[in-house]
LUMDO-772615 format. One record per residue (C-alpha): residue number from 0; residue in three letters; x, y, z. Coordinates in nm, 3 decimals, always signed. Example, Ala and Ser with C-alpha at 12.3 -4.5 7.8 and 13.67 -1.06 7.14 Angstrom:
BEGIN
 seq type       X       Y       Z
   0  Ala  +1.230  -0.450  +0.780
   1  Ser  +1.367  -0.106  +0.714
END
This chain:
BEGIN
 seq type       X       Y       Z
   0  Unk  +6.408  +5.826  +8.423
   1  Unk  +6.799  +5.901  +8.421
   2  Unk  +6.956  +5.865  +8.709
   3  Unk  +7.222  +6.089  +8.882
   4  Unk  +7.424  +6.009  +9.221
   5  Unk  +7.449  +6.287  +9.449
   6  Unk  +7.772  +6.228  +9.711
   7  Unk  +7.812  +6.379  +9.985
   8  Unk  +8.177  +6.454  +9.859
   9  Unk  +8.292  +6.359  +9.572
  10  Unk  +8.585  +6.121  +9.701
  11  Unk  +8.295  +5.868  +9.824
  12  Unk  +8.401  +5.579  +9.662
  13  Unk  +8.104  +5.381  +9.734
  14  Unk  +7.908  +5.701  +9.513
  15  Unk  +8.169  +5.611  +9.233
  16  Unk  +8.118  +5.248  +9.269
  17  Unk  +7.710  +5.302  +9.241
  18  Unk  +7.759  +5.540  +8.971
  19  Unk  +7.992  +5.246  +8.768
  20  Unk  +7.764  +5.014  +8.824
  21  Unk  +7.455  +5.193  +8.704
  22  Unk  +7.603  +5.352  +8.452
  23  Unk  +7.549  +5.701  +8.528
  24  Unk  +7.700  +6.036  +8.624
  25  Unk  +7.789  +6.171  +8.945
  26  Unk  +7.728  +6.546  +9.041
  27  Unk  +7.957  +6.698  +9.156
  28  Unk  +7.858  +6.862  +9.540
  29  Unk  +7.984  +7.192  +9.494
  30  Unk  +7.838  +7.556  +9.397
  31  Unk  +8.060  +7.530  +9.096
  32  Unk  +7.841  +7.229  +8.956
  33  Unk  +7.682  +7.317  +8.598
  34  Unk  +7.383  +7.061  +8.649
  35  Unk  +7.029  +7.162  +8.599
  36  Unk  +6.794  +6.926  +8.763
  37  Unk  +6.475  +6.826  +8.512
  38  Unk  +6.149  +6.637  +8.524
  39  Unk  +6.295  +6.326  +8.415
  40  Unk  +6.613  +6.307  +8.628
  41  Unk  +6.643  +6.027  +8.966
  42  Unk  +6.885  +6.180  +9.156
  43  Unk  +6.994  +5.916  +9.440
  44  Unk  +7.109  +6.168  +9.727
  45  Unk  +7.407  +5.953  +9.905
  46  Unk  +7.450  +6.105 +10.214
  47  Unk  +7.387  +6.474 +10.183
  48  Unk  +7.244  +6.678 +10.397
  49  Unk  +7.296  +6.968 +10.244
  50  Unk  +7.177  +6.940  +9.875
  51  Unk  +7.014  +7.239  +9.755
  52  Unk  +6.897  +7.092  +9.402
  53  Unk  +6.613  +6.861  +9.365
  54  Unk  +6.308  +7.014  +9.187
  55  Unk  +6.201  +6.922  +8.948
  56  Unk  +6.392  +6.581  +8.944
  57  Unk  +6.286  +6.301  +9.138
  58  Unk  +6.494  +6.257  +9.451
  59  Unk  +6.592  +5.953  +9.660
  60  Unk  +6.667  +6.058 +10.042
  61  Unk  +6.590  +6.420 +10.060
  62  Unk  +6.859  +6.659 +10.253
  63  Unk  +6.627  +6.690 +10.569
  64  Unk  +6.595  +6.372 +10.608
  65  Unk  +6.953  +6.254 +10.601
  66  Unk  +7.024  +6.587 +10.794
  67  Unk  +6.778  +6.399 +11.079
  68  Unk  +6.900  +6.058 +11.035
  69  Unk  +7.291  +6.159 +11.031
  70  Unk  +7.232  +6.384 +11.407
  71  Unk  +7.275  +6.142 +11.677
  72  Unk  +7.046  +6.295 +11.860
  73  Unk  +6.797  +6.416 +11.666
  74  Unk  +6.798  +6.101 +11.541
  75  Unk  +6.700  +5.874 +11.867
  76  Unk  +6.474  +6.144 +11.986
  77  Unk  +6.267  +6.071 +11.666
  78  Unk  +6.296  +5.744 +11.688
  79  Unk  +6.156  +5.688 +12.041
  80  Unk  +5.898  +5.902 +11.898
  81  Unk  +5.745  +5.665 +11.696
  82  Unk  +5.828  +5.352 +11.893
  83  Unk  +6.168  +5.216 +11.726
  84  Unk  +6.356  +5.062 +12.026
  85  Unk  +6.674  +5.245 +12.096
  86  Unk  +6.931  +5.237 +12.404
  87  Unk  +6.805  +5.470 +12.693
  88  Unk  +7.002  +5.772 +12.620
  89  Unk  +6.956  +6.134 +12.794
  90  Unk  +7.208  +6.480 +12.737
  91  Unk  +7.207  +6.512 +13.145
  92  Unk  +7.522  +6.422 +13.292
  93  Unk  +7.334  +6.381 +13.673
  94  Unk  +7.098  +6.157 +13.486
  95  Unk  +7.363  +5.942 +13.306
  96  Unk  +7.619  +5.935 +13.642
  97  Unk  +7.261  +5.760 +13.795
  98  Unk  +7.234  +5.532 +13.543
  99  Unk  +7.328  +5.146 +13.631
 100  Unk  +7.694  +5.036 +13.421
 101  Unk  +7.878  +5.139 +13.188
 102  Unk  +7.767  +5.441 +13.017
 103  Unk  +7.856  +5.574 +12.607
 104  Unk  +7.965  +5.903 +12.599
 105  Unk  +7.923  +6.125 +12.238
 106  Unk  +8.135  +6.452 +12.220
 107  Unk  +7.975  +6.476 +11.837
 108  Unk  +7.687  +6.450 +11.708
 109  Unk  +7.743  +6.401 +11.382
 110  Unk  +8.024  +6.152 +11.257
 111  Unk  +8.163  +5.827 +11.171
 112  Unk  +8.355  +5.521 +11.320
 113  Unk  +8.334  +5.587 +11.624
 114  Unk  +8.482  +5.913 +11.611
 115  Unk  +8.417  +6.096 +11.930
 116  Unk  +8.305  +5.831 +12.131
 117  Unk  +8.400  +5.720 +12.488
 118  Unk  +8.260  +5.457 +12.715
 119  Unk  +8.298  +5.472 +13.103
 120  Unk  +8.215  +5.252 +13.360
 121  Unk  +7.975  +5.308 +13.625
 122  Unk  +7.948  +5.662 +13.783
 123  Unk  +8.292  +5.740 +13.617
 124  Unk  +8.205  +5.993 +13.363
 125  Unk  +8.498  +6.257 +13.279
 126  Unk  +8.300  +6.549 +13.352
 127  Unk  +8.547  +6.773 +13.244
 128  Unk  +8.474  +6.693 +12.878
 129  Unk  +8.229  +6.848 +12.673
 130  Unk  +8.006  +6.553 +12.600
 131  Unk  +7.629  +6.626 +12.384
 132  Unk  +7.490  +6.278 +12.430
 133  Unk  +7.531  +6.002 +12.649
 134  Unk  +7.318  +5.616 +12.613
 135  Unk  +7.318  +5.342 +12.821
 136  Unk  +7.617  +5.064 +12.722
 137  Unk  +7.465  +4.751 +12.600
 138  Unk  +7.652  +4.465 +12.544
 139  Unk  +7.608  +4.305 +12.210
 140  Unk  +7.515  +3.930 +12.119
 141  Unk  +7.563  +4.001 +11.762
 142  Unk  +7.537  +4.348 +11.576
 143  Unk  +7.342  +4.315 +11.202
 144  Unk  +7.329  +4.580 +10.929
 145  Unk  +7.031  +4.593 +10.773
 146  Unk  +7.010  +4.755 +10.409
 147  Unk  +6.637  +4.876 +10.366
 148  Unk  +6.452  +4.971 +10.036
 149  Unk  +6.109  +5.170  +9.972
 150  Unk  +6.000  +5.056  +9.660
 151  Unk  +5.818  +5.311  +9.443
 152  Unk  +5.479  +5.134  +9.511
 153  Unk  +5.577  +5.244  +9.870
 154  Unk  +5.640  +4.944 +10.029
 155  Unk  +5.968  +4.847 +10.234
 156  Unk  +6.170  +4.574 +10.156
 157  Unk  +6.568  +4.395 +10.322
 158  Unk  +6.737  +4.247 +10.062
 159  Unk  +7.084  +4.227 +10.228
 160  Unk  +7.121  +4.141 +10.599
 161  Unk  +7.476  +4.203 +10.712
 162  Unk  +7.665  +4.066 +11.033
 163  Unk  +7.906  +4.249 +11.179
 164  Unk  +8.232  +4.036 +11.245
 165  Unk  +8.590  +4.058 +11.403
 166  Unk  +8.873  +4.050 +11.148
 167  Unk  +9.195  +3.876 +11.238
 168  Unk  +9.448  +4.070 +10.999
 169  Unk  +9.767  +4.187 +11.183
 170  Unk  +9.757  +4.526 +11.140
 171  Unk  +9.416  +4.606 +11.363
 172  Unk  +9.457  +4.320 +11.616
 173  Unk  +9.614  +4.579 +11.890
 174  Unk  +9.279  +4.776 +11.834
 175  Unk  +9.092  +4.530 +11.922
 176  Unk  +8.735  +4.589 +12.098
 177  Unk  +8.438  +4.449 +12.185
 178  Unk  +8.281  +4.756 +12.314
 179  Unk  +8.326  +4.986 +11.995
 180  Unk  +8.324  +4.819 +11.701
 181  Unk  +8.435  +5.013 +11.431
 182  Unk  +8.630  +4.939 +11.170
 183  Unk  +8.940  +5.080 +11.295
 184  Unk  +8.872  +4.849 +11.575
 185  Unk  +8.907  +4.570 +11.346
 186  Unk  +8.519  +4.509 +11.281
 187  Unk  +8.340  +4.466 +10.936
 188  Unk  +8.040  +4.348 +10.789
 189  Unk  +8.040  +3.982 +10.625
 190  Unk  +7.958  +4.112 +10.239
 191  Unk  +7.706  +3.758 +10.236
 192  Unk  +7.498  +3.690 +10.575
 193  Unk  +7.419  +3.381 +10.652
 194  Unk  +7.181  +3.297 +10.870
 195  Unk  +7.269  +2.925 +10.976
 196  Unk  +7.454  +2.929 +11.299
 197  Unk  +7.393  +3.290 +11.379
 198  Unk  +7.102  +3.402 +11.600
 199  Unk  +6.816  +3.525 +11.419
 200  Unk  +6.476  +3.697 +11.490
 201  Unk  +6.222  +3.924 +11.287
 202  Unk  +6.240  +4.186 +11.525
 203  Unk  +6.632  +4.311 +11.381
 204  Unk  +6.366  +4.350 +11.023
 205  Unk  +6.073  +4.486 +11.185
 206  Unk  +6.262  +4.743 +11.397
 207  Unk  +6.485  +4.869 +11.070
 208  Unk  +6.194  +4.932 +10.878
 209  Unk  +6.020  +5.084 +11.153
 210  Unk  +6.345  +5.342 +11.162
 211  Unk  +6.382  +5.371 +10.782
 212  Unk  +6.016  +5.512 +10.788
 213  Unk  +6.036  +5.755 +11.106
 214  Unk  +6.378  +5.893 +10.970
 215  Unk  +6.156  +5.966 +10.633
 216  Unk  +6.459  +5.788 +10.429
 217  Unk  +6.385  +5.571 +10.095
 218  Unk  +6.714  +5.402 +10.160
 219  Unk  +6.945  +5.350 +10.444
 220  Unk  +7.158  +5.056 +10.619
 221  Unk  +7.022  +4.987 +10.967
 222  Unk  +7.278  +4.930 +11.200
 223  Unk  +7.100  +4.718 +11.507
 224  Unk  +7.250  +4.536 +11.806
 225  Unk  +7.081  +4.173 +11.957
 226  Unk  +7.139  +4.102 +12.303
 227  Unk  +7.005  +3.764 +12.383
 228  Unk  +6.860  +3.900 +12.699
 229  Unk  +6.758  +4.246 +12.650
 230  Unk  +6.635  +4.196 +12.258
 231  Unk  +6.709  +4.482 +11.979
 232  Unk  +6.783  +4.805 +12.003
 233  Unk  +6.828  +5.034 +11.706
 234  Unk  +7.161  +5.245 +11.697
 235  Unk  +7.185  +5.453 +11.374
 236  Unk  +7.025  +5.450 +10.983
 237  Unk  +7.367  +5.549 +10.777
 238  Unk  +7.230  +5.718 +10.430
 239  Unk  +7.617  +5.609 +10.269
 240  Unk  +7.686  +5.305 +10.352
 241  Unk  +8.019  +5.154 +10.192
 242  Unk  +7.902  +4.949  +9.874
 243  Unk  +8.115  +4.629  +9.700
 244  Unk  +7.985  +4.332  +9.607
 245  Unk  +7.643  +4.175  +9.629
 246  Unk  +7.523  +4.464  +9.826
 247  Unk  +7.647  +4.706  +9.537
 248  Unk  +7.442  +4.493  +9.375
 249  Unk  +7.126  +4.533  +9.576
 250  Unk  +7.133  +4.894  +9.570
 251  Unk  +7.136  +4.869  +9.193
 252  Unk  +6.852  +4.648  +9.123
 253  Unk  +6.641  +4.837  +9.378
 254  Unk  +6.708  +5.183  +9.266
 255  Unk  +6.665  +5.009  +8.910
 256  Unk  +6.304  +4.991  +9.002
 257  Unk  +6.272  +5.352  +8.962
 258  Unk  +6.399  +5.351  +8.591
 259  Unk  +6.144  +5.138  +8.466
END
């Protein structure tokens, strides 16, 4: 097969990094593209929702489900469906003024870092604002990104386990948060995890795949939260993760598999 990255705009540098790195061409996301899909293309959809080529090529995370996985709350109402823990969430403001502490507040659905988000403490919800989802705060041991696989035999694999960490750089220490932790907030995740010295159980693995497969995705980056008290809770599958390093790496050898 040849392969083809599909960005969801064409300024994704991670897409331009995976394209480098595997050699191939991107296409480009608009109605002006000349590409015509065939029988022995891979197209690798990163991030897309709204692809409208595929057949007869062989596609890697069709639009529908990145559309599902990329809605907030499309996305948790699936996966309570089939069993992935998630944070108690509800779009009722009575219900989430009820709920015990502090309470995460979504004015969009769909978006990224953060954007959107507010968190209030107990029975202090702005109800003035126009808010479409709302989930129980949960305070975070340690947050993990999990980058998951399905193989073309149709098994699921992790090869890259991220932790998310606190940078120290000057320029994002006044943004500092342990509540939202974005990367404007001065968060990232280590490019190598380690698991010496950081808290570990096969739940963070179990519960990614388990969302990988409900979200119908053959790729994603599992972003999950550990609280040493409460366990792991699943908050969102991104389909375009940022990509450097070893983990560019990953995604290469694993989408490899589908040349061979």
């Amino acid at each position: 097969m040849k392969p083809y990255i599909y960005p969801y705009k064409l300024g994704s540098g991670s897409a331009r990094n995976l394209a480098s790195v595997m050699n191939c061409k991107r296409i480009k996301p608009t109605p002006e593209s000349t590409y015509v899909p065939r029988a022995s293309h891979l197209i690798i959809n990163y991030g897309s929702s709204s692809m409208d080529i595929g057949h007869p090529a062989t596609v890697l995370n069709k639009p529908v489900a990145v559309g599902l996985a990329t809605n907030k709350l499309k996305a948790f109402q699936t996966l309570r469906e089939y069993g992935v823990l998630v944070p108690e969430f509800t779009t009722s403001l009575e219900e989430a003024q009820s709920w015990e502490g502090k309470v995460v507040g979504r004015t969009k659905l769909q978006g990224c870092g953060g954007e959107g988000i507010s968190i209030y403490p107990e029975g202090e919800i702005d109800a003035s604002i126009s808010t479409k989802l709302y989930t129980k705060y949960i305070k975070k041991t340690k947050e993990y990104r999990v980058h998951v696989f399905k193989k073309p035999d149709g098994t699921y694999s992790t090869d890259r386990i991220q932790v998310k960490k606190l940078t120290r750089s000057t320029d994002v220490i006044e943004l500092f948060t342990h509540e939202i932790r974005n990367h404007q907030n001065g968060w990232v995740f280590s490019s190598v995890f380690e698991r010496e010295g950081d808290t570990w159980n096969q739940s963070i693995i179990d519960e990614s795949i388990k969302a990988t497969k409900a979200l119908g995705l053959d790729f994603c980056a599992v972003d999950v939260i550990w609280n040493r008290r409460k366990g792991v809770y699943v908050l969102e599958a991104n389909t375009a993760p940022g990509l450097e390093g070893e983990t560019l790496t990953s995604y290469k050898e694993n989408f490899n598999l589908y040349l061979t």
